[in-house]
C-alpha positions in Angstrom: 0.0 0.0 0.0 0.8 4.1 -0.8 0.0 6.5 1.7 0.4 10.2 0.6 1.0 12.8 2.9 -1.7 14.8 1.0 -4.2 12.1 1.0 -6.7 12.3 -1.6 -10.3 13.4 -1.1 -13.7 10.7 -1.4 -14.3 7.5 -0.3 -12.0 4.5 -1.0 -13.1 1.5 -3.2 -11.8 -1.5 -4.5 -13.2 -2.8 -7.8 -12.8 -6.5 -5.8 -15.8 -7.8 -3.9 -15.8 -7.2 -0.1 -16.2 -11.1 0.5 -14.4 -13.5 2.8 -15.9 -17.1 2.2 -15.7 -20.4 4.2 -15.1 -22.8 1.0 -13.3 -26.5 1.4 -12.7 -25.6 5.0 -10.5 -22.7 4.5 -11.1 -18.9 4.1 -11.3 -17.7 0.5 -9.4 -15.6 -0.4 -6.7 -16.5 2.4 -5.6 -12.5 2.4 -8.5 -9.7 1.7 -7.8 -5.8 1.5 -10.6 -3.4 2.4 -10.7 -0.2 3.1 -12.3 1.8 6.3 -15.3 1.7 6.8 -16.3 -1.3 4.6 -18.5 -4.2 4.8 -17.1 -7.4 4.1 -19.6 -10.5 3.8 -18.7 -14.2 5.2 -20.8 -16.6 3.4 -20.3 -19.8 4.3 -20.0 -22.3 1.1 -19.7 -25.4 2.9 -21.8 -28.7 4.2 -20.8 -27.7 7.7 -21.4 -24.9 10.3 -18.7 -22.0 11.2 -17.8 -20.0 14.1 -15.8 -17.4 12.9 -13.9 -15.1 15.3 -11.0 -12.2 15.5 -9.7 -10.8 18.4 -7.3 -8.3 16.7 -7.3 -4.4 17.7 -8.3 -3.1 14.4 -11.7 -5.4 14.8 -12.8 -8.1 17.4 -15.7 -9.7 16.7 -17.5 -13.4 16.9 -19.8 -14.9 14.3 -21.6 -18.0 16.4 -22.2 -21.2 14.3 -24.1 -21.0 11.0 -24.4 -23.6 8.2 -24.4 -23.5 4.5 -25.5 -21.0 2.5 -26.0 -18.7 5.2 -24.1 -15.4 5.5 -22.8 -12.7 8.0 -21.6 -9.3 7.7 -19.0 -7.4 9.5 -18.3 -3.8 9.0 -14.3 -2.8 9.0 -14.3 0.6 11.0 -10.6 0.4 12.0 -7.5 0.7 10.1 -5.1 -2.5 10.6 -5.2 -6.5 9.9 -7.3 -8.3 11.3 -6.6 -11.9 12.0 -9.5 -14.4 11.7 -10.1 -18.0 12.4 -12.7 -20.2 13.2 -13.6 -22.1 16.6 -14.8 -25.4 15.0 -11.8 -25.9 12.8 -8.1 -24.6 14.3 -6.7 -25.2 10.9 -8.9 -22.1 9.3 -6.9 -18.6 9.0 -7.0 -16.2 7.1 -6.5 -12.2 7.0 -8.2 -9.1 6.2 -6.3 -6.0 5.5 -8.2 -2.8 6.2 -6.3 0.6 4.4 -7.3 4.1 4.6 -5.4 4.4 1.0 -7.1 4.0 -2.5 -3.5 2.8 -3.4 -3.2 -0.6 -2.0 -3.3 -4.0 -3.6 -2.0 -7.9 -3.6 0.6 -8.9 -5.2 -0.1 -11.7 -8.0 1.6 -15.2 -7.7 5.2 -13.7 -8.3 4.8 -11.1 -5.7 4.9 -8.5 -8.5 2.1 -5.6 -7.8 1.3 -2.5 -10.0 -0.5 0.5 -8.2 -2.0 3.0 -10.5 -2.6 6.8 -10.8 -0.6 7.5 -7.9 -0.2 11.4 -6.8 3.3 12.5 -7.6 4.6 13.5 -3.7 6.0 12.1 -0.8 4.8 9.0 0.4 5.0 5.9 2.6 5.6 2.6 1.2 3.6 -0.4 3.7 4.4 -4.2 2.6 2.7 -6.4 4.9 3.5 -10.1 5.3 1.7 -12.7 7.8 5.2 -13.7 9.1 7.9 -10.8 7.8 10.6 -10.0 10.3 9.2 -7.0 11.1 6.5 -4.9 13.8 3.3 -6.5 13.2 4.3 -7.9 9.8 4.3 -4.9 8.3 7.8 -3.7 6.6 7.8 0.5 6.2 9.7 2.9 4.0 9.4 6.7 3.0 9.4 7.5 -1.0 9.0 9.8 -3.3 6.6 9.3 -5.8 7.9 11.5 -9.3 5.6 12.0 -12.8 7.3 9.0 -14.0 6.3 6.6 -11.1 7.9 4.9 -8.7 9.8 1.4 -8.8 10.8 -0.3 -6.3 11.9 -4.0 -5.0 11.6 -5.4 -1.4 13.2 -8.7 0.1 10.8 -10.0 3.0 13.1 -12.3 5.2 10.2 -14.5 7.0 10.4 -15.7 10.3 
C-alpha cells in the first residue's frame, strides 16, 4: 500500500468484492484488502457450520455457528489487519487487510504488484506479510513518488 502525505479526497473502493468465504474448509481468499469503513460479507459455502472469530485491535468480533448457505456481515471501522479464524476448525486462517489508502493491492503469484494513478509526492511505502521480520508484519519505508512513477523491490526475510 501508498500512503500520501496529501491524501486524496472521497471514499475509497476497490473494484474486488468485499467477501471473505468459508469454501473447502478454509477462508477464501486466504488475504482480503478493504478499506475503512467497509462491509465485508462471510458466506459460508460449505456442508458444515462456522464459528468465525478475531480478536485483533483493528476489529474483534464473533460470528456463532451457522451452516451452508448462510451469511454474516461485519463492517471494517478500524485501520489495521485483522486476523481471523474459526472455533470449529483450528486449521482455518486467514487475513483481512483494512487501508485508509485507494492505493493498496495484492501482489499476483510472483509477488509482483502495480498500483495506478498515484499522486506525484511524498509517500509511505507499507508491505505487509503474515510472518515478515518486522512490527506487526508490516515492513515501512518513506518514498518519493515522481511523474514518472515509482519502482521499487523489497526482500521480505520471514520468520
Amino acid at each position: 500500500m501508498i500512503e500520501m502525505a496529501r491524501p486524496p479526497a472521497g471514499p475509497i473502493k476497490f473494484p474486488w468484492p468485499y467477501v471473505m468465504a468459508q469454501q473447502n474448509i478454509a477462508f477464501v481468499p486466504h488475504v482480503l484488502i478493504v478499506p475503512v469503513g467497509a462491509t465485508v460479507s462471510f458466506p459460508n459455502r460449505d456442508k458444515v457450520r462456522h464459528h468465525v472469530y478475531s480478536f485483533s485491535g483493528a476489529k474483534k468480533f464473533d460470528m456463532k455457528l451457522y451452516g451452508r448457505d448462510e451469511t454474516r456481515a461485519v463492517t471494517f471501522d478500524k485501520e489495521g489487519v485483522v486476523t481471523l479464524g474459526c472455533n470449529i476448525h483450528d486449521a482455518m486462517s486467514a487475513f483481512i487487510i483494512v487501508v485508509d489508502t485507494p492505493f493498496a493491492a495484492q501482489t499476483d503469484t510472483s509477488g509482483r504488484v502495480t498500483i495506478a494513478n498515484v499522486p506525484v509526492g511524498a509517500a509511505t511505502i507499507r508491505v505487509w506479510y503474515p510472518s515478515a521480520r518486522a512490527p506487526e508484519n508490516m515492513l515501512t519505508q518513506p518514498a518519493a513518488v515522481t511523474a514518472t512513477g515509482l519502482d521499487a523491490t523489497y526482500t521480505i526475510r520471514p520468520r
